[in-house]
BAMI-169122 format. One record per residue: residue in three letters; x, y, z of N, C-alpha, C in turn. Coordinates in nm, 2 decimals. Layout:
REM residues N
drenmar:ALA | n.px:X | n.py:Y | n.pz:Z | ca.px:X | ca.py:Y | ca.pz:Z | c.px:X | c.py:Y | c.pz:Z
...
This chain:
REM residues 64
drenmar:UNK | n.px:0.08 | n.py:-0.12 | n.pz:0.00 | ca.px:0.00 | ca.py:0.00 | ca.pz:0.00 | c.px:0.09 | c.py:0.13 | c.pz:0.00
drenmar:UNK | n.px:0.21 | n.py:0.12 | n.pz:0.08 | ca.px:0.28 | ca.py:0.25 | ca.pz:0.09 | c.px:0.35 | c.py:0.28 | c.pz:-0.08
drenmar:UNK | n.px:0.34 | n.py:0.19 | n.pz:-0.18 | ca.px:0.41 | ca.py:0.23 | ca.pz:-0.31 | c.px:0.27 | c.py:0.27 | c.pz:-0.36
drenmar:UNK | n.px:0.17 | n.py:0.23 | n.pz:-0.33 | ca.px:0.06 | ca.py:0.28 | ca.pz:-0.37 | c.px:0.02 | c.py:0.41 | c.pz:-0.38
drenmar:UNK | n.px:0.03 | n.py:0.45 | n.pz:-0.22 | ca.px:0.03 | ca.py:0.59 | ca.pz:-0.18 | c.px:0.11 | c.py:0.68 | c.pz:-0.25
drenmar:UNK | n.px:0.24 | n.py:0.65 | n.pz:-0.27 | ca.px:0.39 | ca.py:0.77 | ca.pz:-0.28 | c.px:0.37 | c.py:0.75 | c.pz:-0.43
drenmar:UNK | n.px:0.30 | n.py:0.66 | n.pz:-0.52 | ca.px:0.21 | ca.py:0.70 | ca.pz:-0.65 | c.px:0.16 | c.py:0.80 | c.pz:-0.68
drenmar:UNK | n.px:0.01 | n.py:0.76 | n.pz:-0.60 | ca.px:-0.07 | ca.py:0.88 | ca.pz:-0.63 | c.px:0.03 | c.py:1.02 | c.pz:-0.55
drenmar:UNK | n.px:0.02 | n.py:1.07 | n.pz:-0.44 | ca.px:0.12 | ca.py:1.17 | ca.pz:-0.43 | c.px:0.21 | c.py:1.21 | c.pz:-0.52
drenmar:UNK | n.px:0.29 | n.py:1.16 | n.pz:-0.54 | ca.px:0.41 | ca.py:1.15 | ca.pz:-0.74 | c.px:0.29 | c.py:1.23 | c.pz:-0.83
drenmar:UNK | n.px:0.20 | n.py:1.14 | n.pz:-0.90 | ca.px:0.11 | ca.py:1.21 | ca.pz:-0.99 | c.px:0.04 | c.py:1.33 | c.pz:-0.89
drenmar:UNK | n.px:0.02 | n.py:1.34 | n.pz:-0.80 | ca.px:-0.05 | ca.py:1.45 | ca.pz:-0.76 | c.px:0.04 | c.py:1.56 | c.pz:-0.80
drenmar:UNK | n.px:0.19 | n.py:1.54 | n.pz:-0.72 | ca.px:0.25 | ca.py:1.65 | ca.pz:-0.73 | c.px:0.33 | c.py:1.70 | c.pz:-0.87
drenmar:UNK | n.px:0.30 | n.py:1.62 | n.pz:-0.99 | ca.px:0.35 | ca.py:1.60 | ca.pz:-1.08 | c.px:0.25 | c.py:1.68 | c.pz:-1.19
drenmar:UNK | n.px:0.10 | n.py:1.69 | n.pz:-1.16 | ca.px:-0.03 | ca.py:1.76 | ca.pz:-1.16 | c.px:0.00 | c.py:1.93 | c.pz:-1.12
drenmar:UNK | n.px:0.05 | n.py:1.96 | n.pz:-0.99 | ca.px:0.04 | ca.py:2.05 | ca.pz:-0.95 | c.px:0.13 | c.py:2.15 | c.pz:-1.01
drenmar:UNK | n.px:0.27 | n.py:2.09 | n.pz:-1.08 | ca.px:0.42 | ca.py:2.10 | ca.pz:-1.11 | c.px:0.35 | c.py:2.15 | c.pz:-1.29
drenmar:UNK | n.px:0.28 | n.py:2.11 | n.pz:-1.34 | ca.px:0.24 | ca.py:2.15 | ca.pz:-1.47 | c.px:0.13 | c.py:2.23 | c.pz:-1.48
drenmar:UNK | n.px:0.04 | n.py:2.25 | n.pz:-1.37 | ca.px:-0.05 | ca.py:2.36 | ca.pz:-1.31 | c.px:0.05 | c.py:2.50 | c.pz:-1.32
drenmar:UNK | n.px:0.11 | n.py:2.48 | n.pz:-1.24 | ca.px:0.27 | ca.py:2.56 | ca.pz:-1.20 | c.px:0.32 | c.py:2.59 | c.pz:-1.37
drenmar:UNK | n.px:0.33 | n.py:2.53 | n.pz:-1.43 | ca.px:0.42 | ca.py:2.58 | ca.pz:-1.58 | c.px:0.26 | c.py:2.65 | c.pz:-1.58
drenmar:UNK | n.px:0.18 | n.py:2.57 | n.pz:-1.70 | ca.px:0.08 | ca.py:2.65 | ca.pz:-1.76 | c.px:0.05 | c.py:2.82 | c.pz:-1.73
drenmar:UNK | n.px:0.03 | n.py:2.80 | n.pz:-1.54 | ca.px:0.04 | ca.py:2.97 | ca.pz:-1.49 | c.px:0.13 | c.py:3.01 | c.pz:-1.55
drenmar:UNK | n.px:0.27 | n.py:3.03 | n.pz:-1.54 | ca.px:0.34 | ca.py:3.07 | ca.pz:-1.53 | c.px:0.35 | c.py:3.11 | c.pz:-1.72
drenmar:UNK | n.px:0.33 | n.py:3.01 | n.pz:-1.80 | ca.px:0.35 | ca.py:3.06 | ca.pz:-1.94 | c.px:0.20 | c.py:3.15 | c.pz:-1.97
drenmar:UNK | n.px:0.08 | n.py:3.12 | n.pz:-1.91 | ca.px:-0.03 | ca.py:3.20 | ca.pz:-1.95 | c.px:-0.04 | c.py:3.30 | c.pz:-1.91
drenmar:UNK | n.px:0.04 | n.py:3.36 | n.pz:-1.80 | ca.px:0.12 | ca.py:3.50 | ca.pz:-1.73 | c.px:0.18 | c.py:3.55 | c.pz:-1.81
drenmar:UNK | n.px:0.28 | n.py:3.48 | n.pz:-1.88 | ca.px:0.38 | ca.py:3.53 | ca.pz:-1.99 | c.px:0.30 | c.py:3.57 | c.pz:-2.11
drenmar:UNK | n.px:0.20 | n.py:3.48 | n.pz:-2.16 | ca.px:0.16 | ca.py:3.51 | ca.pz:-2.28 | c.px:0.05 | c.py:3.66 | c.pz:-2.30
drenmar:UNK | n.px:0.01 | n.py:3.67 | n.pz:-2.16 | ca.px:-0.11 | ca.py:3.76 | ca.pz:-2.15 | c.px:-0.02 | c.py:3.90 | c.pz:-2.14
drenmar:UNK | n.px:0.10 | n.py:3.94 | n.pz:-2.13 | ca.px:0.17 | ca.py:3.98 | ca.pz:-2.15 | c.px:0.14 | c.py:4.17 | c.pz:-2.07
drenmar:UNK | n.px:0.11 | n.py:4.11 | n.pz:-1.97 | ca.px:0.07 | ca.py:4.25 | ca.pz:-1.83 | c.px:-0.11 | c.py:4.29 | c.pz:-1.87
drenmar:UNK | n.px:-0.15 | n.py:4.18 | n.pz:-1.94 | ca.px:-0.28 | ca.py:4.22 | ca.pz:-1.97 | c.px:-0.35 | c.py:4.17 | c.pz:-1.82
drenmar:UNK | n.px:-0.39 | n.py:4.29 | n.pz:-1.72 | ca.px:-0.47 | ca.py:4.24 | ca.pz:-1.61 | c.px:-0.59 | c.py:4.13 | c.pz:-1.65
drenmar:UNK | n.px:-0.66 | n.py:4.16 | n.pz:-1.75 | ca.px:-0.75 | ca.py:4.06 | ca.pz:-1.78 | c.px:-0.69 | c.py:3.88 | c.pz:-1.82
drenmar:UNK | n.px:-0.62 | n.py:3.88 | n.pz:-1.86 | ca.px:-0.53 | ca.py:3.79 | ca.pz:-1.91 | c.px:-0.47 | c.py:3.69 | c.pz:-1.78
drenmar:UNK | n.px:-0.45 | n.py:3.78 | n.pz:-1.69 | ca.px:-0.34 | ca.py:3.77 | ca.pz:-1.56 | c.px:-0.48 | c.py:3.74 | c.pz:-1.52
drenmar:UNK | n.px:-0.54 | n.py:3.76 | n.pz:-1.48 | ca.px:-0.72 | ca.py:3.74 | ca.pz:-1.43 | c.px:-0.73 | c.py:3.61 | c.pz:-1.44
drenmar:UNK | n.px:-0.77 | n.py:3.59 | n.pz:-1.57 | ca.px:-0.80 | ca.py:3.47 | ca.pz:-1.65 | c.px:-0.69 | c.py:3.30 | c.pz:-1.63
drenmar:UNK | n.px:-0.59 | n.py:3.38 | n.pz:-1.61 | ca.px:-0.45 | ca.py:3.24 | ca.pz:-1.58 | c.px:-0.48 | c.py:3.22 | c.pz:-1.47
drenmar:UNK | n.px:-0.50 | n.py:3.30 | n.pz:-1.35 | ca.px:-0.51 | ca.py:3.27 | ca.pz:-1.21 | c.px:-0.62 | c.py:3.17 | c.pz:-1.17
drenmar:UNK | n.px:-0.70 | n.py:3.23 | n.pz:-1.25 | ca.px:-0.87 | ca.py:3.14 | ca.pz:-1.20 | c.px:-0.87 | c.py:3.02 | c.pz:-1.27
drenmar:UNK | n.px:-0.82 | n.py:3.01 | n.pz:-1.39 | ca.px:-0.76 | ca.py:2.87 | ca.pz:-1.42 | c.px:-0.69 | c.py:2.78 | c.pz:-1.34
drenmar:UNK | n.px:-0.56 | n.py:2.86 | n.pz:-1.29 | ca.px:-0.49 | ca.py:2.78 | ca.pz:-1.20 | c.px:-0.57 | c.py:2.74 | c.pz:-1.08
drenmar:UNK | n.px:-0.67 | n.py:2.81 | n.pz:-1.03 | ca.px:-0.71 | ca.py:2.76 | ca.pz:-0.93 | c.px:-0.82 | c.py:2.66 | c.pz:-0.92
drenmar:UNK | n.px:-0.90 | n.py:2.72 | n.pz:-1.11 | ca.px:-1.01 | ca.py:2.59 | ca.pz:-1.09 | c.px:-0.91 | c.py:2.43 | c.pz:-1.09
drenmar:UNK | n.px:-0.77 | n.py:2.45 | n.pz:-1.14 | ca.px:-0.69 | ca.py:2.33 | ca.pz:-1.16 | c.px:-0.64 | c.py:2.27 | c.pz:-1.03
drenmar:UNK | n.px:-0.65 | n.py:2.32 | n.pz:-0.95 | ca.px:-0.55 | ca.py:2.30 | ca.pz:-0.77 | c.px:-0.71 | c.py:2.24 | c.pz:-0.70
drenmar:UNK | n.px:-0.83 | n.py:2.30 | n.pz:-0.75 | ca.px:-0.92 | ca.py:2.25 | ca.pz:-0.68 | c.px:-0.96 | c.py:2.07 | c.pz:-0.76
drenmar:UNK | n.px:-0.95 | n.py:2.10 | n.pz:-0.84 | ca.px:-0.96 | ca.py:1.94 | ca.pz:-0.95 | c.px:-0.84 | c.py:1.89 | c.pz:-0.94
drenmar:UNK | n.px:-0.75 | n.py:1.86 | n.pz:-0.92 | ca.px:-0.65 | ca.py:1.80 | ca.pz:-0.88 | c.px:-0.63 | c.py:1.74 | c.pz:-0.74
drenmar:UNK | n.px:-0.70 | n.py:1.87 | n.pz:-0.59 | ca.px:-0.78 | ca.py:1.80 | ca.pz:-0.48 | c.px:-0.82 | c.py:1.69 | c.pz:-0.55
drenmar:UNK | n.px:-0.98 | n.py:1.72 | n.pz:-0.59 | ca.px:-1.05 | ca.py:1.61 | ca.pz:-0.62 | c.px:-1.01 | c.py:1.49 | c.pz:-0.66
drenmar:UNK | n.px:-0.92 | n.py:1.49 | n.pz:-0.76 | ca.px:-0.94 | ca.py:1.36 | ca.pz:-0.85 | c.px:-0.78 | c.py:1.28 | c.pz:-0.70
drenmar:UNK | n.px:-0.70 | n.py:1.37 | n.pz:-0.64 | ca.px:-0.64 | ca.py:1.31 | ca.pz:-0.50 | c.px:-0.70 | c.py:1.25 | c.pz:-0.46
drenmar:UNK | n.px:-0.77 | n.py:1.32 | n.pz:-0.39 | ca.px:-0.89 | ca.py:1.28 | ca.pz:-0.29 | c.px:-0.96 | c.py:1.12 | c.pz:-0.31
drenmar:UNK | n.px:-1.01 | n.py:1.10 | n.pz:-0.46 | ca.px:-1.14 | ca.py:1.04 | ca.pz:-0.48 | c.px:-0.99 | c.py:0.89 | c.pz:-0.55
drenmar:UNK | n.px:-0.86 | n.py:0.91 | n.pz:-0.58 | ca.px:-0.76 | ca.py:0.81 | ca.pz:-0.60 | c.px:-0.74 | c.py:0.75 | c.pz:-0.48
drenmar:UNK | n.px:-0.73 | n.py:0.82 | n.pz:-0.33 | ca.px:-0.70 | ca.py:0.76 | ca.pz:-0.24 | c.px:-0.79 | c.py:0.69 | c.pz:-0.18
drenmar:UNK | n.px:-0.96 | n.py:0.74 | n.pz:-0.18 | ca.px:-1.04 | ca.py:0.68 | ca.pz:-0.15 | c.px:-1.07 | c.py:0.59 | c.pz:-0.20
drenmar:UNK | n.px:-1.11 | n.py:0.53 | n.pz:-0.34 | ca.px:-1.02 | ca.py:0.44 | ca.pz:-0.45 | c.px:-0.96 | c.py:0.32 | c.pz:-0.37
drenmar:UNK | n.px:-0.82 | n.py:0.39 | n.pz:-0.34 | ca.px:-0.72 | ca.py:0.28 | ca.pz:-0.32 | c.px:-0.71 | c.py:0.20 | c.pz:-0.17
drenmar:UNK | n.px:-0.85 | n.py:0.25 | n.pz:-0.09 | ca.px:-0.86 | ca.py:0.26 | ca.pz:0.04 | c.px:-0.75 | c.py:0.32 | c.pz:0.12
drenmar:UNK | n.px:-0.69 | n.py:0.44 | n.pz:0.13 | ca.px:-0.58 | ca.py:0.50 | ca.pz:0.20 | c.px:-0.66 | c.py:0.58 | c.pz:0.30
């Protein structure tokens, strides 16, 4: 079960780690456009809340 776990964790944080680029390039691309900078943030966060989720509902899943 513990390679199980340090799995899902891995993909989680591996999830979070390309959450992390996307912001960071859709920052760059919006290019000091506040609306733009608006728009990457609330992405990134609808992404950190669905990435909970699909955590969450893997561990429950795996019985952890």
């Amino acid at each position: 079960m513990k390679h199980l776990e340090e799995a899902i964790e891995a993909a989680y944080e591996a999830h979070i780690m390309s959450l992390y680029k996307a912001l960071s390039d859709s920052m760059l691309a919006a290019n000091e456009s506040e609306a733009g900078m608006a728009d990457a943030q609330e992405r990134f966060r609808h992404g950190l809340a669905f990435a909970a989720d699909v955590r969450a509902r893997a561990r429950a899943a795996a019985g952890l």
